[in-house]
Every structure is written in structure tokens, then in C-alpha cells.
C-alpha positions as CSV (number, residue, x, y, z in Angstrom):
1,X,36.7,19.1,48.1
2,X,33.9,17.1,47.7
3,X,33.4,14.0,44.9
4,X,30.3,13.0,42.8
5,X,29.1,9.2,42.8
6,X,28.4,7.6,40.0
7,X,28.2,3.8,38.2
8,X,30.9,2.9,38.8
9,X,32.9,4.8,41.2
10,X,34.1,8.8,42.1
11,X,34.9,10.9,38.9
12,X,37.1,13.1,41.4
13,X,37.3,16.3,43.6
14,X,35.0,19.0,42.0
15,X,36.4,22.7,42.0
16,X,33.8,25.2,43.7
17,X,32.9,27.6,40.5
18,X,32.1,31.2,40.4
19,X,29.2,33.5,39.1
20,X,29.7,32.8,35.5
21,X,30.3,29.1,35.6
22,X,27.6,28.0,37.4
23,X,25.1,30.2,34.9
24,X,26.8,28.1,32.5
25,X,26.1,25.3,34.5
26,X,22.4,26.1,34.5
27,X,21.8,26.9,31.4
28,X,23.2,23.3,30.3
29,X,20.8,21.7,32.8
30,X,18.2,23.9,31.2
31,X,19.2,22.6,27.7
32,X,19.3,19.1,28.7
33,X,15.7,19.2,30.2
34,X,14.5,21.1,27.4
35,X,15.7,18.5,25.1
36,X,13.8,16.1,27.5
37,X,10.3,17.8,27.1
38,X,10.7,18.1,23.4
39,X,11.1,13.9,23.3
40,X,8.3,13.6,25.6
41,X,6.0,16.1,23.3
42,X,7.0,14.2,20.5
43,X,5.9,11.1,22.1
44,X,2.4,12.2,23.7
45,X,1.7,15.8,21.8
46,X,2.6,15.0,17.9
47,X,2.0,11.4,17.8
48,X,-1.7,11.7,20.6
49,X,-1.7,8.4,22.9
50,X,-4.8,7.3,24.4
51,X,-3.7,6.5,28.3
52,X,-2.4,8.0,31.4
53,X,0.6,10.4,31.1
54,X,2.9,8.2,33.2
55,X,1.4,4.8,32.7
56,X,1.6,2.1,35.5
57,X,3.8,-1.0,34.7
58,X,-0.1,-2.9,34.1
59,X,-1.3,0.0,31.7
60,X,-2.3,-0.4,28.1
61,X,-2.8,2.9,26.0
62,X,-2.3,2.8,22.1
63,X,-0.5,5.5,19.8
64,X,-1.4,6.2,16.1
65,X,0.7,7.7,13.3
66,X,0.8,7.5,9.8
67,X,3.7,7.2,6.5
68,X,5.2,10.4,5.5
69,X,5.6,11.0,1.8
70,X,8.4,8.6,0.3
71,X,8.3,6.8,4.0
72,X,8.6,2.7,4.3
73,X,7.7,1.2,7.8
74,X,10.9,0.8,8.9
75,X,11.0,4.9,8.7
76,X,8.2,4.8,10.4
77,X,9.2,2.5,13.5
78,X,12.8,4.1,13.5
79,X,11.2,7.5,14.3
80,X,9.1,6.2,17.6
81,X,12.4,4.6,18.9
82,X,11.7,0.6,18.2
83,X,15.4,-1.0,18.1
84,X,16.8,-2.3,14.4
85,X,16.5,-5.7,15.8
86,X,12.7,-5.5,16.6
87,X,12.3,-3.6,13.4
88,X,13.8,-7.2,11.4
89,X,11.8,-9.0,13.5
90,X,8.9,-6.9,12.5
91,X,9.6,-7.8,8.7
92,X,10.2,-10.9,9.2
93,X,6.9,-12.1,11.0
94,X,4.9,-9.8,8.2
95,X,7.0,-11.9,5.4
96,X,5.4,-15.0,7.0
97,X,2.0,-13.1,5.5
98,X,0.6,-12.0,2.1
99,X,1.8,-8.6,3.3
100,X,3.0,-6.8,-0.1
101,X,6.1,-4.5,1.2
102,X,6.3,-2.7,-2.3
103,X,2.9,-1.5,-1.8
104,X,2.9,0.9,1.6
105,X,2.1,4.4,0.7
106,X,2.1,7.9,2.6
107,X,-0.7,7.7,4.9
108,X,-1.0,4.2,5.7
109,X,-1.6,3.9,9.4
110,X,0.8,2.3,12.3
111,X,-0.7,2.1,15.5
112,X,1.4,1.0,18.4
113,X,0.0,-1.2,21.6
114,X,1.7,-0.4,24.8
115,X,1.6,-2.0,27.8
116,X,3.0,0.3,30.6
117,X,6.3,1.5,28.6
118,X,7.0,-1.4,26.6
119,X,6.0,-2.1,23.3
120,X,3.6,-4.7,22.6
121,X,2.4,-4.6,19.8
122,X,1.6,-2.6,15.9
123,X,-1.1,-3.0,13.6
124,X,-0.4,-1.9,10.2
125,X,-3.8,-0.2,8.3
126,X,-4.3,0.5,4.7
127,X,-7.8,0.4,4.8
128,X,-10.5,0.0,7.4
129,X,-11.1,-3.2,5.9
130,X,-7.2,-4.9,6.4
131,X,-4.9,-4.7,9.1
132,X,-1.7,-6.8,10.3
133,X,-1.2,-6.8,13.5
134,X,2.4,-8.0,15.1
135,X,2.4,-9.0,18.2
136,X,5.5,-9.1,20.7
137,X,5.5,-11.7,23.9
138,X,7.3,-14.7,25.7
139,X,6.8,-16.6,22.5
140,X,8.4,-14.3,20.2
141,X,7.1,-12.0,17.4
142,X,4.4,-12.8,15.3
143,X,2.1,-11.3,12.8
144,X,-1.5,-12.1,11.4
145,X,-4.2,-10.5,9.1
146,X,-7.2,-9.3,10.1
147,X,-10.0,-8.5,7.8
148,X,-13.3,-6.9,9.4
149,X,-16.7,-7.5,7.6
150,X,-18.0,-5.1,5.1
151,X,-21.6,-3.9,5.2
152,X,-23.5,-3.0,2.3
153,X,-25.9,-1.3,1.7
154,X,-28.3,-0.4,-1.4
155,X,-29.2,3.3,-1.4
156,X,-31.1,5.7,-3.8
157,X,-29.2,9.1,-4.3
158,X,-31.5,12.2,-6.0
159,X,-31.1,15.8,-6.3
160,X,-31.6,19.0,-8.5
161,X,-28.7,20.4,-10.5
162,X,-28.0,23.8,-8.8
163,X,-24.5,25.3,-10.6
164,X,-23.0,22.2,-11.5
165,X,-23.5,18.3,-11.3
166,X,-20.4,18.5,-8.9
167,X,-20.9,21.0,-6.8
168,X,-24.9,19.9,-6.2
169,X,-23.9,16.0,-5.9
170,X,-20.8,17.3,-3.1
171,X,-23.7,19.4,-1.4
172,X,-25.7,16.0,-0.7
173,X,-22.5,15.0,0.6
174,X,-21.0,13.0,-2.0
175,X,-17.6,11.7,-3.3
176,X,-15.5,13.0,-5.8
177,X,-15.3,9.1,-7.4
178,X,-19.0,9.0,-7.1
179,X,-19.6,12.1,-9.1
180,X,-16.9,11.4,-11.8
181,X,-18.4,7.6,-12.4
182,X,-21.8,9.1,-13.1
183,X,-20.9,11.6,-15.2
184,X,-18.4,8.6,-17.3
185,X,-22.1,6.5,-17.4
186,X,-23.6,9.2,-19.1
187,X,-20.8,11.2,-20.9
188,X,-21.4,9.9,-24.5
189,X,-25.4,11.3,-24.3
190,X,-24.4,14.4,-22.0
191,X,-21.7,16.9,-21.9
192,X,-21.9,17.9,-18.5
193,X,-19.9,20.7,-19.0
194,X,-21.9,22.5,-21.6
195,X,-25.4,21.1,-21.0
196,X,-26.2,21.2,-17.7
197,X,-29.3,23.6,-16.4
198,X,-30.4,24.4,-13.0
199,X,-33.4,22.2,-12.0
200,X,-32.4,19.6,-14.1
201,X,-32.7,16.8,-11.9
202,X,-30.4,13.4,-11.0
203,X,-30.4,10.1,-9.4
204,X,-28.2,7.1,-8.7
205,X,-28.8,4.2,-6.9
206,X,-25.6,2.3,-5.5
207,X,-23.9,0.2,-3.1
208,X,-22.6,1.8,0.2
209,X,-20.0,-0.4,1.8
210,X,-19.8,0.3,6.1
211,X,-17.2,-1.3,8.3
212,X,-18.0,-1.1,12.0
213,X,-21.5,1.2,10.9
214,X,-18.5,3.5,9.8
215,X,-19.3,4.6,5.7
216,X,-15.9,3.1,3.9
217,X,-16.1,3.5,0.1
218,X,-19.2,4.0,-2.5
219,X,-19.6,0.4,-4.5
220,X,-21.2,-0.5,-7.5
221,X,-23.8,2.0,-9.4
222,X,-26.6,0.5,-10.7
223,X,-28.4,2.6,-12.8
224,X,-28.7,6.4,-13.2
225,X,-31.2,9.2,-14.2
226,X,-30.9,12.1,-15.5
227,X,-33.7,14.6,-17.4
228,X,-33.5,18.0,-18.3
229,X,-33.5,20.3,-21.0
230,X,-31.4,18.2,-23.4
231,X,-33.7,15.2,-22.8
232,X,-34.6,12.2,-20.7
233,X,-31.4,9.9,-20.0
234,X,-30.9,6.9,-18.0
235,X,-28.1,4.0,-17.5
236,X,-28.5,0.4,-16.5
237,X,-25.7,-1.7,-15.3
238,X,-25.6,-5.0,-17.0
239,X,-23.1,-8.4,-17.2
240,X,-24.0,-11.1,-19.6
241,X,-23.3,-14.4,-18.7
242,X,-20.0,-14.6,-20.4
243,X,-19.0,-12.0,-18.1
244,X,-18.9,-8.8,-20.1
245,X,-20.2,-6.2,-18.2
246,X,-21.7,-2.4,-19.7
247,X,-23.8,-0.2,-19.0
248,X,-26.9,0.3,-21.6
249,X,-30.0,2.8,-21.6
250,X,-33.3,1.4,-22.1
251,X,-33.4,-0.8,-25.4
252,X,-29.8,-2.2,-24.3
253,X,-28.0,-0.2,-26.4
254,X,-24.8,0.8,-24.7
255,X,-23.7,4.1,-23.4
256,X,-20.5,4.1,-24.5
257,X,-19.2,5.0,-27.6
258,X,-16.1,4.4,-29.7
259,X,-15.3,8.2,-28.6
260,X,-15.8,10.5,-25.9
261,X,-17.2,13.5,-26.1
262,X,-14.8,15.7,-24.0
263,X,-11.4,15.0,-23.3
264,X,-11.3,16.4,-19.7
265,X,-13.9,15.2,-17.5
266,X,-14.6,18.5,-15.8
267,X,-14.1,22.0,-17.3
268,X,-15.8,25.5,-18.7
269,X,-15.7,25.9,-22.2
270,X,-13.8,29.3,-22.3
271,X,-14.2,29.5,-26.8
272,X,-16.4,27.5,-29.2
273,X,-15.8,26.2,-32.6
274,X,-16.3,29.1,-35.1
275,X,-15.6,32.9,-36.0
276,X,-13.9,34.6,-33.0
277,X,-11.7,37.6,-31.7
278,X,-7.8,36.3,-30.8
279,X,-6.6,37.9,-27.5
280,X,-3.4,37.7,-28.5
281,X,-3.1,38.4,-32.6
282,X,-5.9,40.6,-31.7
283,X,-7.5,39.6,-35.4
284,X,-11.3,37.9,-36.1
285,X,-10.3,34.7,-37.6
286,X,-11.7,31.1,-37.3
287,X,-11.1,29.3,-34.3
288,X,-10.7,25.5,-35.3
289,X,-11.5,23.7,-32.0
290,X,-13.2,24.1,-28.2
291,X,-10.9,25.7,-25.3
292,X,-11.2,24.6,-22.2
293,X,-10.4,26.0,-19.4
294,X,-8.4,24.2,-16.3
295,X,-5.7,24.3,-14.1
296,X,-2.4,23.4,-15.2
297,X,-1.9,19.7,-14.8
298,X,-5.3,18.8,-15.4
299,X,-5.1,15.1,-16.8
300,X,-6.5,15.2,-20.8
301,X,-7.5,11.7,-21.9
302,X,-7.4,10.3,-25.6
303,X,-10.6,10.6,-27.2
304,X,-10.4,6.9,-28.6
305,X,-8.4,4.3,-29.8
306,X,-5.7,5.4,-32.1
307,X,-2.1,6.3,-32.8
308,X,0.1,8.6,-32.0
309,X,1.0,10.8,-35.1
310,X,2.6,14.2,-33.6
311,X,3.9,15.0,-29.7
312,X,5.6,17.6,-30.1
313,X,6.0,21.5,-30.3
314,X,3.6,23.3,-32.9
315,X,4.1,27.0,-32.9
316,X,1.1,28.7,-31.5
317,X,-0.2,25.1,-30.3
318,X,2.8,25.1,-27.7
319,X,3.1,21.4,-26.8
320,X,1.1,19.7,-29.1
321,X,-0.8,16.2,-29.7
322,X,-2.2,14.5,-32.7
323,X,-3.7,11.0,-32.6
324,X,-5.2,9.2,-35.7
325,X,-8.2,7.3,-34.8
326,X,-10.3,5.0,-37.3
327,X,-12.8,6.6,-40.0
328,X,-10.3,9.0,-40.8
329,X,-11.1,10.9,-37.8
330,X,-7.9,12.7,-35.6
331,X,-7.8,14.9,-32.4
332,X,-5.7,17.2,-31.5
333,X,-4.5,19.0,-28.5
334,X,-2.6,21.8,-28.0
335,X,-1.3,24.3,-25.2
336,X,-0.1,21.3,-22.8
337,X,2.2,21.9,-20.0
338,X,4.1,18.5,-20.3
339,X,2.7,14.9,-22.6
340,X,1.7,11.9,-20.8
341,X,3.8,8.8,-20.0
342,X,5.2,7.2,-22.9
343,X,2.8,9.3,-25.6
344,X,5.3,10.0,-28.6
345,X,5.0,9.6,-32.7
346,X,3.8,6.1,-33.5
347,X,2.7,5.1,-30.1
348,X,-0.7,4.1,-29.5
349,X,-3.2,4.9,-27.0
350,X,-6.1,3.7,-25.4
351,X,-9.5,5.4,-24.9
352,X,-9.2,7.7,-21.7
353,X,-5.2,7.1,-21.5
354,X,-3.7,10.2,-20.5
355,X,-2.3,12.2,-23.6
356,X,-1.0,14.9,-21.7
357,X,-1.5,17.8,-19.2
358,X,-3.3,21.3,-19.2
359,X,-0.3,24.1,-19.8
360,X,-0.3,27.2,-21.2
361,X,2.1,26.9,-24.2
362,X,2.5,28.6,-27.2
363,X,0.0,31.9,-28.1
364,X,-2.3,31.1,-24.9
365,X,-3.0,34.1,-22.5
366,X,-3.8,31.5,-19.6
367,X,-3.8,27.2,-18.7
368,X,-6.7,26.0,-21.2
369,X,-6.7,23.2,-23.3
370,X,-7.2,23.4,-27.6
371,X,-8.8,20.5,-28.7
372,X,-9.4,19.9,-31.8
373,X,-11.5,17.1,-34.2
374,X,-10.3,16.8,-37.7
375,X,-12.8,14.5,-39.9
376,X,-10.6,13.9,-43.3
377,X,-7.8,16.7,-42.1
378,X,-10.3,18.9,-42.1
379,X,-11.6,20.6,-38.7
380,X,-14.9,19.9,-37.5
381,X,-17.1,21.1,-34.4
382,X,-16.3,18.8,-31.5
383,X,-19.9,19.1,-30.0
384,X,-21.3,17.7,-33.0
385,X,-19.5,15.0,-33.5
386,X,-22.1,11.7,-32.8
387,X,-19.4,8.7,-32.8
388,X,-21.0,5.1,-33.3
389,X,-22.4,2.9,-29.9
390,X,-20.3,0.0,-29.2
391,X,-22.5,-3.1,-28.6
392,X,-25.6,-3.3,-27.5
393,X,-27.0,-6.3,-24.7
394,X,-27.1,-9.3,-27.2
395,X,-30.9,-10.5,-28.2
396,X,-30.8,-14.1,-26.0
397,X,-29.6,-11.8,-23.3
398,X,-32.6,-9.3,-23.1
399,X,-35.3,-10.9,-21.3
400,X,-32.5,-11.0,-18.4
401,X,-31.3,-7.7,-18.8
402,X,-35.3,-6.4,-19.1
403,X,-35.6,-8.2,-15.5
404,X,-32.7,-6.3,-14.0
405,X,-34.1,-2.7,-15.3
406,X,-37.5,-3.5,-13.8
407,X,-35.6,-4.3,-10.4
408,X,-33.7,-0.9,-10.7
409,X,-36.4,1.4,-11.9
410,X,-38.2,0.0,-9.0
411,X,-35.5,1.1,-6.7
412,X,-35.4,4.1,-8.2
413,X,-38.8,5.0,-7.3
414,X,-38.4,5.0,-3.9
415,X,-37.3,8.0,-1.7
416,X,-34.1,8.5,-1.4
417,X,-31.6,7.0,1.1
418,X,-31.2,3.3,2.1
419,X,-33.9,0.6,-0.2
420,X,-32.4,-2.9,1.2
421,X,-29.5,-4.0,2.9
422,X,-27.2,-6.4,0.9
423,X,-24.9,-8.8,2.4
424,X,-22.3,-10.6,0.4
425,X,-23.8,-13.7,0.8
426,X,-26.8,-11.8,-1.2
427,X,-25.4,-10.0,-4.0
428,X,-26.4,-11.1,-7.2
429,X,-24.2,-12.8,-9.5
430,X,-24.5,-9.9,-12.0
């Protein structure tokens, strides 16, 4: 009989086996390389490394992956294989930094530095702008932060309404955050969801921030311009010198008002204030508020300071919402799905704090949301409600402000696309 060798000495005579046992025998080895390949793919295939397949002992290649949902580093670093002790000696060279451990969130990025098939290294990415890098040698681990220069850039943005103000500013290739901020500027003088034409026309002009000539976020808008059929509109972004910062149009009055217009941001009006035809009590009768049609969980925001008076069910208002604002003036909401953090009876809320979200409760045939304006308890038309301007630019402060619309109406008139690079040593103060 003959013996197998292994660390540490014979293991013993090894009977010869038949047909069957050595199938069994192959289909082990089979199994056990299998399992091999798979560790391998999910080394080089899911997690893509940038170097030679089977690096030389001199080689350096990096790896990139990224937090699952509900996923801390340590998750992250136990999945490629690091050791618990490197993993605390990971955390403790980032605790020698301002690295905030209760803020990593799904997607943040760990790359790993290799050098042949030893670890040397992670960075740690929120952003393109921050990284900490932890670095592994003779001198033990260590960590630093790195924080790359940020590029901006002052551009002019312009374009024709065709459909929507969305869908035209994501055409140009726009953000979503870019296209709700300008519609926020200007959502006291426009409803952008019921007074929007095709050819109206639009422009911005903003910051662009670039890390490595890489585009990283949209900054600071300066001004906006809109004209069309409902009129001639434009914002100006202005701080005073005590710090209190607004946009105003022209004569420094400000855009915003004590209340918005609309409490969702984007949405088709599906019924108007007035006379109409119930789809469900199939009966003419008058229809108190504005519907609005959205998906279910659609955010709807508080249409002003007030306090809570009714969250709660309401018969054919499903879920229901009823805040008392000053004036005598109270809005209502009806048909949510679920009510927003904290939002009960005697509560209050803040202007744009989230009330609830867009269901379909009560007599509602689909997800829209009632909302209602009540002016004395009785109902009102939403759309014609004008609330008061807060304040406007102060009279010692408008020669400045005057010199910073001049500035931006000049930008404005230029084509659109870049108008000056600004550094950070450059901004102005405002």
C-alpha cells in the first residue's frame, strides 16, 4: 500500500478504490476547485482590480468597492478578507483623525492598495473632495486626510421651456438639485406646475465646482430669469452685511413669502378649485381644494409657519392634515399615505417641513394629494391666494445690492457656458 506525505508526517496506507469512489473522489476535487474560482471571481470579477492577474511580489494594482446599504467599514474590510486585528488597527489610526464614524453611508468608496498580494494600503472616499488614506508598513498603521482643490467656475445656464422646466433643464444636462433650487427662487411669483408654456424661456447663472477638471457638485446661484406668458421674473442673490442672506427681484423686494404657493414642488394638477364631477360619488358638487397628482410617498411640505390642529383620519380625506397659520389662514391635506415625523395635534411646523406623504386614502381613485386653503374656516382657491413678501434689502443696503445686480445682469448677458473662473481665494465676501 502506498502513504500520502504531508506537514507533518504519513496519514497512513491508502486503500485502492473502485469505479464509484473515485467519481466521488472527483467530484470533491471538482467542488473544492470550484469553490476556488468563485473566491478568485470575487476578488478580480465583482470587486475589478486594476493590475496583472497574478501580480509579481514588486506589483502594485488597486481594488475599488463601495458600502452596501446598512454597511459600516468594518463590513466592508471583513468581506475582502483583512484580519480583525488589521481591521482595529484600521479604526484606531482613523480615530487619530476628524474621521466621523457615525457618518459612513451606503456607497462611500474603499479602495484598497496592493503591493503584490499584501495589503498596503485603503483610502476611504465620501466625496471627490475628502479621502483618508491608511497606510500599512515597517512603522506600523497610520492614517491621514487628504483634501484635493476645488475648481470653480462661474457659468451662464439658458434654455427654452419645451414640456416642463424639468425635463428642458435635464435635456441641457442638468441636476435634479439645480432644477429644484431654481424653481424654490422663483416659486412665490411662479407656479411651475400650472404656468409654464413652451417657449418660455430661462436662465441661471452659478457656480460649478471641478476636482481634478472632473464636474463635482453645482454651487451657489446667483441670479435667475425667467419670462413668459405670466410675465418677466428674475432673482438676485444678496447677503447684507450682518450676514442675512435672500434672494430679491429687482427693487430688493424678496422672493419669498410667508407662504408657498404649492405644497409639492413638482406635480400635475389633476382637479381645480370649483364645480366638478366626483369619480367616485359620481355627483357635481364643489370641490374645496387643488389635487395633485404624484406618486405615493411624494414628500408634501407645510405651506408656512403654523401649528398643528388635526393629523389624523377624516373620512373621505383618508389621512388627513390641518395646520393653523397666522391671519386666520389654515391648510389642509388630505389622502396621505403616512404623516411626517413627529407632525401630530399641537405640534408645530416650519415652512417647507414635511407634513406628510402622497397616499391614496379615503374616497381617492388613485395617489394624489387634497390640499386645501381655508381663509376664516372658509375654503378659498389656493392659486389665488397672494401671501405677504418677507423683507425686502434694507435702504442703507441698496446701493450695494444695486452693484451686485449690475454684476449679474452683466453675466447674464453673455452666452451661455463658462463667464470667469473663480478661485476661493476670489470669491466675494457676499
Amino acid at each position: 500500500m502506498a502513504e500520502i506525505e504531508q506537514q507533518g508526517g504519513p496519514v497512513g496506507p491508502v486503500k485502492r478504490v473502485g469505479f464509484v469512489g473515485r467519481a466521488v473522489v472527483v467530484l470533491l476535487g471538482l467542488a473544492v476547485l470550484a469553490a476556488g474560482v468563485l473566491v478568485v471571481r470575487r476578488l478580480t470579477m465583482k470587486h475589478p482590480v486594476c493590475g496583472p492577474e497574478t501580480p509579481s511580489p514588486d506589483s502594485t494594482y488597486v481594488a475599488e468597492d463601495s458600502l452596501g446599504k446598512g454597511e459600516m467599514l468594518a463590513g466592508a474590510l471583513a468581506r475582502w478578507r483583512v484580519p480583525q486585528a488589521r481591521i482595529n488597527e484600521v479604526y484606531a489610526a482613523l480615530a487619530e483623525t476628524d474621521f466621523d464614524f457615525r457618518n459612513m453611508r451606503r456607497g462611500d468608496e474603499v479602495v484598497f492598495a496592493y503591493k503584490g498580494l499584501d495589503l498596503a494600503g485603503i483610502a476611504y472616499r465620501k466625496d471627490p473632495v475628502t479621502s483618508y488614506n491608511v497606510r500599512f508598513d515597517s512603522a506600523g498603521t497610520t492614517a491621514a486626510k487628504e483634501t484635493k482643490p476645488v475648481d470653480t467656475v462661474r457659468v451662464v445656464v439658458r434654455g427654452a421651456i419645451k414640456g416642463s422646466l424639468w425635463n428642458s433643464l435635464i435635456a441641457l444636462g442638468e441636476k435634479p438639485g439645480l432644477i429644484v433650487n431654481f424653481a424654490e427662487i422663483l416659486s412665490y411669483d411662479v407656479d411651475f406646475l400650472t404656468e409654464v408654456n413652451d417657449r418660455d424661456s430661462f436662465e441661471l447663472l452659478l457656480d460649478k465646482l471641478y476636482v481634478d477638471s472632473t464636474f463635482y457638485r453645482d454651487g451657489r446661484v446667483y441670479a435667475v430669469h425667467y419670462k413668459g406668458k405670466i410675465g418677466n421674473y428674475y432673482g438676485f442673490f444678496y447677503r447684507d452685511p450682518s450676514g442675512h442672506w435672500d434672494y430679491y427681484n429687482e427693487k430688493g423686494q424678496s422672493l419669498r413669502k410667508t407662504v408657498l404657493r404649492s405644497p409639492l414642488q413638482f406635480a400635475k394638477v389633476t382637479s381645480y378649485f370649483g364645480m366638478r364631477y366626483h369619480p367616485i360619488l359620481r355627483t357635481w358638487r364643489q370641490h374645496t381644494g387643488i389635487d395633485y397628482g404624484a406618486p405615493t410617498g411624494t414628500p408634501v411640505s407645510a405651506i408656512a409657519d403654523g401649528t398643528v390642529t388635526m393629523a389624523g383620519w377624516n373620512g373621505g380625506y383618508g389621512n388627513f392634515v390641518q395646520v393653523r397659520h397666522a391671519g386666520g389662514l389654515a391648510s389642509c391635506y388630505g389622502h396621505l399615505s403616512r404623516y411626517g415625523a413627529g407632525v401630530k395635534a399641537g405640534q408645530t411646523v416650519r415652512q417647507g417641513q414635511t407634513v406628510g406623504y402622497v397616499g391614496m386614502t379615503g374616497l381617492a381613485t388613485g395617489p394624489h394629494l387634497h390640499f386645501e386653503v381655508r381663509q376664516g374656516g372658509k375654503a378659498v382657491n389656493p392659486l389665488k391666494v397672494i401671501p405677504p413678501r418677507a423683507e425686502p434689502v434694507a435702504s442703507k443696503n441698496m446701493p450695494e445690492f444695486n452693484v451686485f445686480k449690475a454684476s449679474y445682469l452683466a453675466d447674464l448677458a453673455k452666452p451661455a457656458g463658462p463667464v470667469v473662473a473663480v478661485t476661493d481665494s476670489a470669491r466675494p465676501a457676499h
